[in-house]
C-alpha positions in Angstrom: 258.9 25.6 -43.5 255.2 25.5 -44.9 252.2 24.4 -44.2 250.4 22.2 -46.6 246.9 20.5 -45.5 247.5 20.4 -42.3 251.1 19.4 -42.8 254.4 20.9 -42.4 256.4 20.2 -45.7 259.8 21.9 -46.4 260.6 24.6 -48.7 264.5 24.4 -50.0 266.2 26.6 -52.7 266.8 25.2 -55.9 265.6 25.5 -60.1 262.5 24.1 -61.6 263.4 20.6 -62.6 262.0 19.2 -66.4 258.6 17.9 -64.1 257.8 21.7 -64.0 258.3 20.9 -60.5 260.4 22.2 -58.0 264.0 21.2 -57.1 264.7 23.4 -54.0 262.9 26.8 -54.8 262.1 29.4 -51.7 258.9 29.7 -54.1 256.7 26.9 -53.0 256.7 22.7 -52.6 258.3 20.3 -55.0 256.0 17.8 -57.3 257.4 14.9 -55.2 256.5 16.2 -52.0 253.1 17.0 -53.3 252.9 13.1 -55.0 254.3 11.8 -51.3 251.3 13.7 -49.6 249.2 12.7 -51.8 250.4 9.0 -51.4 250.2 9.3 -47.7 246.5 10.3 -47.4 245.5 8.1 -50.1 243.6 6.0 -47.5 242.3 8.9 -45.6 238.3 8.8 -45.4 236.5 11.7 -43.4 234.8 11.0 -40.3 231.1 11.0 -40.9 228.5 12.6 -38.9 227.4 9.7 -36.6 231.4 9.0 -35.9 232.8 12.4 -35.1 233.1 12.9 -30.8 230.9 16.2 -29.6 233.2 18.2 -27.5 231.4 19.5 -24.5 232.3 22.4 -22.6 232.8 22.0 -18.3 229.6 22.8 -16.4 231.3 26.0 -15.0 231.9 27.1 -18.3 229.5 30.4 -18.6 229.8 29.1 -23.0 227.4 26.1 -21.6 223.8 26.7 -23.2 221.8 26.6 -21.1 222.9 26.5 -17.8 223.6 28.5 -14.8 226.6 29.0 -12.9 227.4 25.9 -10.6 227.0 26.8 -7.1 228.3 25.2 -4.3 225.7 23.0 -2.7 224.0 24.6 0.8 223.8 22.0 3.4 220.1 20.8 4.5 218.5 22.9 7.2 218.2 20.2 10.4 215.1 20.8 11.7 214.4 22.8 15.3 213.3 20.6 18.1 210.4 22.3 20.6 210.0 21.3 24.1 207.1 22.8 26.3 207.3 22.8 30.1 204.5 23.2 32.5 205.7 26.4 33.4 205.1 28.4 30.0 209.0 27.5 29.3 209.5 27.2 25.6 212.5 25.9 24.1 213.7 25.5 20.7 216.8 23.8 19.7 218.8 21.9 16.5 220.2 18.1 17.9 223.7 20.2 17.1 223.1 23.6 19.3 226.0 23.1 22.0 224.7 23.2 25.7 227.0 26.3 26.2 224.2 28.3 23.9 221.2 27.1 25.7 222.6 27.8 29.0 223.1 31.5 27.6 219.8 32.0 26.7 218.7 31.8 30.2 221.6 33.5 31.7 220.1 36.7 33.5 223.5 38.6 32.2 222.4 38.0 28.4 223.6 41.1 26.6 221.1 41.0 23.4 222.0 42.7 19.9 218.7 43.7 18.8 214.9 43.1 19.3 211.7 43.4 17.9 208.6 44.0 19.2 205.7 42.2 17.5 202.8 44.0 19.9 199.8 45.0 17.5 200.5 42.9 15.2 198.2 40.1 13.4 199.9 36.8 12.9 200.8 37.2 9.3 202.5 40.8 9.8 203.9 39.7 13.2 205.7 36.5 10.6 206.5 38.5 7.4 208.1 41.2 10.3 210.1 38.6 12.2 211.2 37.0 8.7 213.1 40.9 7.8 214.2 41.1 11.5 216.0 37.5 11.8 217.4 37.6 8.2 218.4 41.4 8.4 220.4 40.6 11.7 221.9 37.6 10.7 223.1 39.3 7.4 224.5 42.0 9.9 226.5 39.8 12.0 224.0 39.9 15.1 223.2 36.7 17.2 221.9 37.2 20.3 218.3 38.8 19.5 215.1 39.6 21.7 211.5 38.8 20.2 208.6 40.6 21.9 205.5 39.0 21.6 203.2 40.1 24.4 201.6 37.5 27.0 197.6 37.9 25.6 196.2 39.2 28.6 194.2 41.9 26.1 193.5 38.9 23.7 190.3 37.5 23.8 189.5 34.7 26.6 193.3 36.3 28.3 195.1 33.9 26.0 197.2 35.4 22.7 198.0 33.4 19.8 200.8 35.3 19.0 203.8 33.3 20.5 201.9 30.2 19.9 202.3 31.0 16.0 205.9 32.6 16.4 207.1 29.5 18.1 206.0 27.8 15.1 207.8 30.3 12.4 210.8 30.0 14.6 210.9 26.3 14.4 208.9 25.0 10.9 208.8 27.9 9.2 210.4 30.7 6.8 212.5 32.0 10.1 213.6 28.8 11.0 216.7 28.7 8.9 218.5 31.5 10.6 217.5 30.3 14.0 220.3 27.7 15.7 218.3 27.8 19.3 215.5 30.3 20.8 214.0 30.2 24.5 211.1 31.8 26.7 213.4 35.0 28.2 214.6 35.7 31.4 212.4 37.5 33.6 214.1 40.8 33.5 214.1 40.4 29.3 210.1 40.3 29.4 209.7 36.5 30.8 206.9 34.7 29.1 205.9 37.8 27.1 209.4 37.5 24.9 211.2 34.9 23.1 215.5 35.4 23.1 217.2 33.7 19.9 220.4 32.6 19.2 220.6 32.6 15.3 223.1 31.0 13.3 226.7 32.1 12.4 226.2 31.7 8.4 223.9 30.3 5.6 
């Protein structure tokens, strides 16, 4: 067999007939299969420019110019609820957070993974330090953390700032999105001097 324009055409032994064509030769095609092809794409135009289809490659396809990688889509971040009681009792909490979890963030029997202690700090080091020490434990697997924010009694007027702002990066801010649920701590964990967190299990 052959291939002739695109075509398959067969090759057969044989002499050159009085057409100067082929009979059957292993050499080549015969003048009448040449004339049939001819014959059959007599009516054959070319597509023109406008008419022929574009051929796009998938969206994963890394041959795609100009585009990244597809990733799969991350799921909104639900926003962290805060209640205040009269007590100094903070608590923080998605809609989702099972009951279970904030019932263990009181529990005097809390065993916590890690802590940090933001003492001396301003309030935009105490943030961009909580923001390596949530993300670096949750990347490591730990859950159950211990944030150490002092009670002011050295700030000016007795009253600190500094839980007042973490509260806030724990619930609105950058930390927020590792954070499932966070409470004032047990007494024995520092009381209204520390925050405990529960952060999430993945991003």
């Amino acid at each position: 067999m052959g291939v002739h324009d695109g075509w398959v055409v067969a090759r057969s032994g044989g002499k050159r007939g009085k057409d100067g064509g082929r009979t059957g030769g292993a050499g080549g095609t015969s003048k009448t299969d040449r004339d049939a092809l001819q014959r059959a794409f007599a009516d054959v135009k070319p597509l023109g420019e406008k008419t022929r289809k574009r051929v796009m490659p998938p969206l994963e396809s890394p041959s795609a110019p100009g585009r990244a990688p597809r990733q799969a889509p991350r799921q909104p971040s639900e926003p962290l609820q805060v209640q205040r009681e009269g007590n100094g009792i903070v608590l923080g909490k998605r809609r989702s957070t099972h009951s279970s979890i904030l019932d263990a963030l009181e529990d005097p029997k809390l065993e916590i993974e890690a802590e940090c202690d933001l003492h001396g700090h301003t309030v935009a080091e105490a943030e961009r330090a909580l923001q390596r020490f949530i993300r670096d434990c949750q990347d490591s697997g730990k859950r159950w953390v211990l944030i150490i924010v002092g009670k002011g009694l050295h700030s000016p007027g007795g009253k600190g700032t500094l839980k007042a702002e973490m509260v806030d990066a724990l619930s609105k801010r950058a930390p927020a999105r590792f954070v499932l649920a966070f409470r004032t701590a047990p007494r024995h964990l520092g009381g209204t001097g520390a925050l405990v967190a529960r952060l999430v299990d993945r991003l």
